[in-house]
TORMIZA-988201 format. One record per residue (C-alpha): residue in one letter; residue number from 1; x, y, z. Coordinates in steps of 0.2 Angstrom, whole numbers, plus 5000, padded with zeros to 4 digits. Example, Ala and Ser with C-alpha at 12.3 -4.5 7.8 and 13.67 -1.06 7.14 Angstrom:
TORMIZA-988201
(node "A" 1 (5062 4978 5039));
(node "S" 2 (5068 4995 5036));
end
This chain:
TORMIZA-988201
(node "X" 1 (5405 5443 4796));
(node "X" 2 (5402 5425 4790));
(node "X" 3 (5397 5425 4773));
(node "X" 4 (5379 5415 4768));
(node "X" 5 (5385 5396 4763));
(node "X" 6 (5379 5396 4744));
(node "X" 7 (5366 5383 4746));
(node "X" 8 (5358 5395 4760));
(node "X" 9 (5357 5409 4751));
(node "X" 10 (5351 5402 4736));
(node "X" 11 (5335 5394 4744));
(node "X" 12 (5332 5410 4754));
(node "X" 13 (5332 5418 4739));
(node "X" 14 (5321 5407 4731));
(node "X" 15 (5307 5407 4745));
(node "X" 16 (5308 5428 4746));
(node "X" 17 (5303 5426 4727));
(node "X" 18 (5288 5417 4732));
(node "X" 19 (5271 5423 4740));
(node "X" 20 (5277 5423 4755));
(node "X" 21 (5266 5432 4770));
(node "X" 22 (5279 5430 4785));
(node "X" 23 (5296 5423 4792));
(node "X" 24 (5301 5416 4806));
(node "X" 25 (5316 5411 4812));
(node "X" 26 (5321 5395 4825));
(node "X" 27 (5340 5399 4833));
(node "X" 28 (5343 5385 4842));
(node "X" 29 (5337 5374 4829));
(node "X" 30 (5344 5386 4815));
(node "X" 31 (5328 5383 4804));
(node "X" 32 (5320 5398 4793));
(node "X" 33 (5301 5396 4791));
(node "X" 34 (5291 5405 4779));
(node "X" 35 (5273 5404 4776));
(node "X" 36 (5266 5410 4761));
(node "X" 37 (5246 5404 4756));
(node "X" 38 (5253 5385 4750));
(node "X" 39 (5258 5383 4766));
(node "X" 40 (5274 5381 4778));
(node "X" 41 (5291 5381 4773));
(node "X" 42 (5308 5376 4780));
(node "X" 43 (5326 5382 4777));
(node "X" 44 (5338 5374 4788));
(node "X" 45 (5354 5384 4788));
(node "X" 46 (5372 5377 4786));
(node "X" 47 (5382 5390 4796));
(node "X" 48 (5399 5395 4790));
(node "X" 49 (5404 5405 4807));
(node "X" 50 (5396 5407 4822));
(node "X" 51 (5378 5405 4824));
(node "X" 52 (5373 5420 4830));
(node "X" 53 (5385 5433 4816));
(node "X" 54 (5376 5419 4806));
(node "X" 55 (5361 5423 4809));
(node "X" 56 (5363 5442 4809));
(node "X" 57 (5369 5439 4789));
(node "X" 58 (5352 5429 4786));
(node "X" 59 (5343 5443 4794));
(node "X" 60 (5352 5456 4783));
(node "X" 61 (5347 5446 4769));
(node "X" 62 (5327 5446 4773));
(node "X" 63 (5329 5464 4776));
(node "X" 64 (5336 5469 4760));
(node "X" 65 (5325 5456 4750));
(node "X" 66 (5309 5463 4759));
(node "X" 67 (5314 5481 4760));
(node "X" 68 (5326 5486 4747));
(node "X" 69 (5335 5492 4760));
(node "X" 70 (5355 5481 4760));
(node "X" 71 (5358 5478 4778));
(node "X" 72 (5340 5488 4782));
(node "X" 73 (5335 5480 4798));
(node "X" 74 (5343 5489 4811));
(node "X" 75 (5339 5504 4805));
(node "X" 76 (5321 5500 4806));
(node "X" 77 (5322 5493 4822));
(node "X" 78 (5324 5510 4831));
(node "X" 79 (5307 5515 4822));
(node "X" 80 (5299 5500 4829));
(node "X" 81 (5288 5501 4848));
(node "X" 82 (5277 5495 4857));
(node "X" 83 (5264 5509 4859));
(node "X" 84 (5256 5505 4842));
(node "X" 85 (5264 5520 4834));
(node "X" 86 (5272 5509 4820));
(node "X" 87 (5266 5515 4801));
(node "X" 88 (5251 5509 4795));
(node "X" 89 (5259 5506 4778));
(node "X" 90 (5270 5492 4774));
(node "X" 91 (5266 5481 4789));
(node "X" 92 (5267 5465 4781));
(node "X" 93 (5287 5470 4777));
(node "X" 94 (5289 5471 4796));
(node "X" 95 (5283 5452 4794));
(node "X" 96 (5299 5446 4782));
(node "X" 97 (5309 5451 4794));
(node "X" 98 (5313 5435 4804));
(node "X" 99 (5314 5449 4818));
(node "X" 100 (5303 5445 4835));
(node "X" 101 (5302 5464 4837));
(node "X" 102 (5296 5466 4821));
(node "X" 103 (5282 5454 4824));
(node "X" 104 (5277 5465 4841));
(node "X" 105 (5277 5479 4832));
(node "X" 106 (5265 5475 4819));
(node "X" 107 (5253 5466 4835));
(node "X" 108 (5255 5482 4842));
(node "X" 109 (5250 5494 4828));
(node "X" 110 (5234 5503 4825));
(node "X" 111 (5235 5496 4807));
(node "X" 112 (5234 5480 4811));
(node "X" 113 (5219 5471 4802));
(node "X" 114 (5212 5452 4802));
(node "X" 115 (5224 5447 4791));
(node "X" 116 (5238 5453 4798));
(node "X" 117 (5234 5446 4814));
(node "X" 118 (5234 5429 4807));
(node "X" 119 (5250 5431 4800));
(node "X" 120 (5260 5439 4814));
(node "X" 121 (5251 5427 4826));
(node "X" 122 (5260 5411 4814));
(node "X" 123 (5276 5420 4816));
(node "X" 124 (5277 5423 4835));
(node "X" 125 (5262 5414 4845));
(node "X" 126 (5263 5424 4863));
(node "X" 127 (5250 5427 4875));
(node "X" 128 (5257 5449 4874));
(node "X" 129 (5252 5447 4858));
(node "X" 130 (5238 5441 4857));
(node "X" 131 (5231 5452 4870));
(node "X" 132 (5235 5466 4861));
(node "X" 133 (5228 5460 4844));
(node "X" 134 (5211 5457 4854));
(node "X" 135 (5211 5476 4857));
(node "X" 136 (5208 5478 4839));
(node "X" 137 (5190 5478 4832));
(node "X" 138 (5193 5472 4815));
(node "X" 139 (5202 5458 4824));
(node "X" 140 (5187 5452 4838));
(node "X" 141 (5176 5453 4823));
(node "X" 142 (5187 5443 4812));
(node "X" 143 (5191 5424 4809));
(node "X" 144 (5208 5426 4822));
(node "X" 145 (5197 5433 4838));
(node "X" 146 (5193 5416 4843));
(node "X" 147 (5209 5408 4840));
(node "X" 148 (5219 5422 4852));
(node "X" 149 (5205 5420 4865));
(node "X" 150 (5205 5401 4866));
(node "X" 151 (5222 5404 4868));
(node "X" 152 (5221 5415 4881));
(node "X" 153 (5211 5404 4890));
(node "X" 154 (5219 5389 4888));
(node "X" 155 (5235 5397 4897));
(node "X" 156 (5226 5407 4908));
(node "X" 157 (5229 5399 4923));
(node "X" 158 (5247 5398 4921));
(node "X" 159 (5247 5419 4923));
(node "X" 160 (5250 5426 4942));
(node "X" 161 (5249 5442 4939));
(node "X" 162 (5235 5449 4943));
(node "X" 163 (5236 5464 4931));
(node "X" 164 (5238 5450 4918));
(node "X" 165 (5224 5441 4922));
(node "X" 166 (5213 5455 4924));
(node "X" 167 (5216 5462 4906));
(node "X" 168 (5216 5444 4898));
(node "X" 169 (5197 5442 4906));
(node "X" 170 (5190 5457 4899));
(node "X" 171 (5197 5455 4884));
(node "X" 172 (5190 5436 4879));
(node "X" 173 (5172 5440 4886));
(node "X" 174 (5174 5454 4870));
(node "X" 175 (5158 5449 4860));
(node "X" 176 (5157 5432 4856));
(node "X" 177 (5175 5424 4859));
(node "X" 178 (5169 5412 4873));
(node "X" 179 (5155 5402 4877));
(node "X" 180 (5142 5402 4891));
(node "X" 181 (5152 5388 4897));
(node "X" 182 (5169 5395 4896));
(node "X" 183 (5163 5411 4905));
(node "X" 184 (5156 5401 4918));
(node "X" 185 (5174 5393 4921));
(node "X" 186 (5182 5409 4922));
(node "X" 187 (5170 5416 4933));
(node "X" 188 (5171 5401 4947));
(node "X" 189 (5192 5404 4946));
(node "X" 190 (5185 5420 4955));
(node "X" 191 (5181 5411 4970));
(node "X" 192 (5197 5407 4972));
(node "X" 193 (5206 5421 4963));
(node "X" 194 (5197 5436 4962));
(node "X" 195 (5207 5447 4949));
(node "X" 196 (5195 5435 4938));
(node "X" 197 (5180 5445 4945));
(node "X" 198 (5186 5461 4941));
(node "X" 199 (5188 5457 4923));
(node "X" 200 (5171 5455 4923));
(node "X" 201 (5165 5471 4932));
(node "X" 202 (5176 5479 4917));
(node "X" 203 (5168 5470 4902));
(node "X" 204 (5150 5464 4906));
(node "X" 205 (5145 5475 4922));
(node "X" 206 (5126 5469 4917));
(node "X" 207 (5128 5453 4911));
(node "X" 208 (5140 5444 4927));
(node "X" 209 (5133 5424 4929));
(node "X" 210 (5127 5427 4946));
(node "X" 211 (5108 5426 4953));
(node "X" 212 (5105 5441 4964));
(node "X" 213 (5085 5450 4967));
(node "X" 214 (5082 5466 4963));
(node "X" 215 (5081 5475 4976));
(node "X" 216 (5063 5477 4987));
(node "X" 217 (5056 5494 4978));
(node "X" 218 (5064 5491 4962));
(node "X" 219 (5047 5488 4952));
(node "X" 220 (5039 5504 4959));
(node "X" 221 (5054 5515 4955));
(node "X" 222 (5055 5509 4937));
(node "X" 223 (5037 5512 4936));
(node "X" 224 (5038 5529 4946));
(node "X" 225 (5055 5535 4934));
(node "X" 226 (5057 5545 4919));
(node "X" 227 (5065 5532 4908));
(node "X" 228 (5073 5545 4898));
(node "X" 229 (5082 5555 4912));
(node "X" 230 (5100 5548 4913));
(node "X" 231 (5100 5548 4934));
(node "X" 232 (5084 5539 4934));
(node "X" 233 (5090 5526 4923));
(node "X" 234 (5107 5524 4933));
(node "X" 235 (5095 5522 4948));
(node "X" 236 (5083 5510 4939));
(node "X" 237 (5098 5499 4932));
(node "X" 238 (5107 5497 4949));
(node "X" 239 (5091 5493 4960));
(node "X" 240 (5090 5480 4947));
(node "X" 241 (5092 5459 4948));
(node "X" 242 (5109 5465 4936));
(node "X" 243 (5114 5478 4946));
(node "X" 244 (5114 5469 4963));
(node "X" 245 (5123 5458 4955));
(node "X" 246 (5136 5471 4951));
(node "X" 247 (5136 5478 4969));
(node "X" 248 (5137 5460 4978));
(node "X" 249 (5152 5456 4966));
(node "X" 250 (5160 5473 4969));
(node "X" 251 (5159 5473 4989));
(node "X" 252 (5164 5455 4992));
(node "X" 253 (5179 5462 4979));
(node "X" 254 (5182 5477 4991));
(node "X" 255 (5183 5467 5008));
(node "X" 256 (5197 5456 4998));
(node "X" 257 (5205 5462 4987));
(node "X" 258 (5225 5453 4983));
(node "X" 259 (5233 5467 4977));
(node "X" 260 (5235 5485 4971));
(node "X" 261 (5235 5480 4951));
(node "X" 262 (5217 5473 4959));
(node "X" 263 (5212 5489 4967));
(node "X" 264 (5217 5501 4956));
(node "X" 265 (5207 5490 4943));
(node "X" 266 (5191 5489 4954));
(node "X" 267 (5189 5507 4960));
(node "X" 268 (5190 5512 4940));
(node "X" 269 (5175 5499 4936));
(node "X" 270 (5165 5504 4952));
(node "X" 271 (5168 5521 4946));
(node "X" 272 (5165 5518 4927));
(node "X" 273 (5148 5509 4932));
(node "X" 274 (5140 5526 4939));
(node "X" 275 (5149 5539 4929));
(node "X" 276 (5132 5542 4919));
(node "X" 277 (5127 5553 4933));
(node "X" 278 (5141 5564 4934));
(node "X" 279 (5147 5580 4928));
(node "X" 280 (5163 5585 4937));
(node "X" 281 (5170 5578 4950));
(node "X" 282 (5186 5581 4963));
(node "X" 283 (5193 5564 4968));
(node "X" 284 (5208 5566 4974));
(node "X" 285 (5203 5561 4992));
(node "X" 286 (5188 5554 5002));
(node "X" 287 (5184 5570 5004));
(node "X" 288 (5182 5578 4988));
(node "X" 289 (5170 5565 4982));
(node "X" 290 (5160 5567 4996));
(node "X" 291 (5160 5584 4995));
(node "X" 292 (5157 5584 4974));
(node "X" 293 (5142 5575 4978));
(node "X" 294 (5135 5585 4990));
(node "X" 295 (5139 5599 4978));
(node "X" 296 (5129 5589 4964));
(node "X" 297 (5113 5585 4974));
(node "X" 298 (5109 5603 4979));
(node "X" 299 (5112 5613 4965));
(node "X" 300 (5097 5610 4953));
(node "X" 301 (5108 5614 4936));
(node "X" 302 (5116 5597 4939));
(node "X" 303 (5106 5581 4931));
(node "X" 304 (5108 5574 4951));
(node "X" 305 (5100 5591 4957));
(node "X" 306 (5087 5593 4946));
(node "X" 307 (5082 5574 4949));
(node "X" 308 (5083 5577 4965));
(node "X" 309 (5069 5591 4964));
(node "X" 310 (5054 5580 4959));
(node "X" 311 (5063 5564 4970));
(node "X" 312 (5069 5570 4987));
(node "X" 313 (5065 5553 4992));
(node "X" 314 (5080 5544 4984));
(node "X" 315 (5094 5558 4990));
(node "X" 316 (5105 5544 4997));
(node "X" 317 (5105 5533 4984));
(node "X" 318 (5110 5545 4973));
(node "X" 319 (5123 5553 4985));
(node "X" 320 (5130 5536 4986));
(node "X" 321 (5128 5534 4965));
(node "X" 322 (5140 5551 4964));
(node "X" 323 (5152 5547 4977));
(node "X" 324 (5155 5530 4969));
(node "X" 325 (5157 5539 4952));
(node "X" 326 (5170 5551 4960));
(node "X" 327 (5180 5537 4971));
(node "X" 328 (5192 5530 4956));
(node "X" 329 (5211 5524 4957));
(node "X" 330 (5215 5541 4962));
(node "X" 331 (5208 5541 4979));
(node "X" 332 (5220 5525 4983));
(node "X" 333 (5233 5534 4975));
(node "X" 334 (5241 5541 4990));
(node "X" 335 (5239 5527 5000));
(node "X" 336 (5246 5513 4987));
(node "X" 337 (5260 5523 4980));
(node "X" 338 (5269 5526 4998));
(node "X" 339 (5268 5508 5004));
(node "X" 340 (5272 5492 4996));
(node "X" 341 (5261 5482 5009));
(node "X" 342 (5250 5469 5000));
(node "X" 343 (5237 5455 5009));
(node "X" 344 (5230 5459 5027));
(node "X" 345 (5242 5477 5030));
(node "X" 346 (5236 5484 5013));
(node "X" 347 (5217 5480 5018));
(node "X" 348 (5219 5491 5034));
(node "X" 349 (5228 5506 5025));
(node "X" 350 (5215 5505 5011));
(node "X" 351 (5199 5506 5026));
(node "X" 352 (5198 5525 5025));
(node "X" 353 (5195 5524 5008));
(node "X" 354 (5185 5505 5005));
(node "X" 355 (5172 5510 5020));
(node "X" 356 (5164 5524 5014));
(node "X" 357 (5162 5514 4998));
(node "X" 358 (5153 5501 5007));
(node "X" 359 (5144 5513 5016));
(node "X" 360 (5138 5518 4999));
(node "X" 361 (5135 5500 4994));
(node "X" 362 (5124 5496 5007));
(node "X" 363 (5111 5511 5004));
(node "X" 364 (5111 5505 4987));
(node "X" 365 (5108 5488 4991));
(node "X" 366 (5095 5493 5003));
(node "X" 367 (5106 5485 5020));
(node "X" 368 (5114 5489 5037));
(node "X" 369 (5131 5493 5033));
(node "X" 370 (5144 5481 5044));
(node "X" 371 (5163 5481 5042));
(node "X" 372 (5161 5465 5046));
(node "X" 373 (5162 5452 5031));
(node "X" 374 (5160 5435 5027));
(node "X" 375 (5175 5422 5026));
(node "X" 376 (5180 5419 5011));
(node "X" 377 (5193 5406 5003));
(node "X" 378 (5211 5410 5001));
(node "X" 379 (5220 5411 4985));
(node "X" 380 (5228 5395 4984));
end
């Protein structure tokens, strides 16, 4: 393997001696960065053999300078993944290593913190990253939440998956990282692409930027309630303006949706919205939720039943608030993981399933059920 030219080694040398915080590395350009708090530095490399033996011999360098370790990279590469399992301690090594799956490793890691962040996001900018940085608290609190988000958004809609742009929406409407405006933007790219909506189910159920009444008995009901009881909350929060809003969003998102990524995504929000009310549930099928909320309402140990005691006039709303809890991503489980239909043919293999959740949605919104829908635009 080539050796380093003297004048490469020297200034590498020279730059690992420093404050440095991170390395990165440009191969086609064959340019070493480092940052360190002065600033931004750059190495360009005079390759003695081929460019990437070359650049192996540079990495061995970093490794040894910022490890102890002579030739130490490799070794720690079969340590690093991407499931955040990567030691807490001596993450900012992982950062000297000019190595890309370093830098995703320490992104990815439980131990990440604020500053961190800022550093690994210098060294490699991607939008992986920065999703998985915003699941850090210390990270949406700190100064690098709103850089990764207005990243996200800015590149936003350049994504196509839908699985992508589902987790990207609820994580930039974390806290404070947009403004009213920017939420409004991503929530009229729903009208065209609904995977937007579903982020939004996910994050801010109660909060959504859409005008909706509450429904028609709403005020007597919150009046008439135990405000302490956790069904007569559930009930008081989805009869309300917010919660109508939730339910409108959720059925126009049920008669359309794009994809599996997108269904498997809504059932769990639709079911996460209720899940307040529920003790157990069987969900496997159609049946089982329907059958574990029956259970619920008639036995008086149950918070449903015992609600259900002093209000028998609101059993089918919350029959419907349990089967919605019960009716997750596992009840389209079976019909998803057999088939790889997507569009029209999916929506008619998922009807067995997304009926009786409309049935459900229209007691609680106070309507006629009608399979019949609204046209709606296209994804374009």
């Amino acid at each position: 393997m080539s050796e380093l030219a003297p004048e490469d080694e020297l200034r590498l040398n020279v730059m690992m001696a420093g404050d440095i915080q991170a390395v990165r590395i440009d191969e086609s350009a064959m340019v070493v960065y480092g940052l360190s708090g002065r600033g931004e530095a750059a190495i360009r490399l005079h390759p003695t053999g081929r460019p990437e033996q070359y650049l192996r011999r540079v990495r061995e360098m970093l490794a040894s300078s910022a490890t102890g370790s002579p030739g130490g990279y490799p070794v720690y590469l079969h340590g690093w993944t991407r499931m955040g399992q990567a030691r807490n301690k001596g993450l900012d090594c992982l950062l000297l290593l000019g190595e890309t799956e370093a830098v995703v490793s320490v992104a990815y890691s439980n131990g990440l913190t604020d500053e961190l962040a800022r550093r690994a996001w210098w060294a490699m900018p991607v939008a992986d990253n920065a999703r998985r940085m915003l699941e850090r608290e210390c990270v949406v609190q700190g100064k690098m939440g709103k850089v990764l988000a207005a990243y996200l958004v800015e590149h936003l809609p350049f994504e196509n998956s839908p699985h992508t742009i589902i987790d990207t929406v609820r994580l930039v409407l974390q806290a404070d990282l947009v403004d009213a405006e920017v939420r409004q933007k991503l929530w009229n790219r729903g009208g065209i692409d609904n995977a937007y909506h579903v982020g939004f189910l996910e994050r801010m159920p109660d909060s959504l930027p859409l005008d909706a009444e509450p429904r028609a008995d709403w005020v007597s009901v919150r009046d008439k309630l135990d405000p302490n009881h956790p069904v007569a909350v559930q009930l008081e929060r989805v009869l309300s303006a917010k919660g109508q809003a939730f339910l409108k969003t959720a059925e126009a998102l049920l008669r359309y949706p794009a994809d599996r990524d997108v269904v498997y995504a809504l059932f769990n929000a639709l079911s996460g919205y209720f899940l307040s009310v529920l003790e157990t549930c069987g969900n496997d099928t159609v049946e089982q939720a329907v059958a574990s909320a029956e259970s619920s309402c008639m036995d008086a140990a149950t918070p449903a039943g015992g609600f259900l005691r002093e209000f028998p006039e609101y059993e089918k709303e919350v029959r419907a608030m349990l089967m919605l809890a019960c009716m997750n991503s596992r009840v389209a489980l079976p019909i998803l993981s057999h088939s790889t239909a997507s569009g029209t043919l999916m929506r008619q293999r998922l009807e067995p399933v997304v009926i009786p959740m409309l049935q459900q949605i229209a007691v609680l919104r106070g309507q006629e059920f009608s399979a019949a829908a609204p046209r709606r635009r296209q994804r374009g």
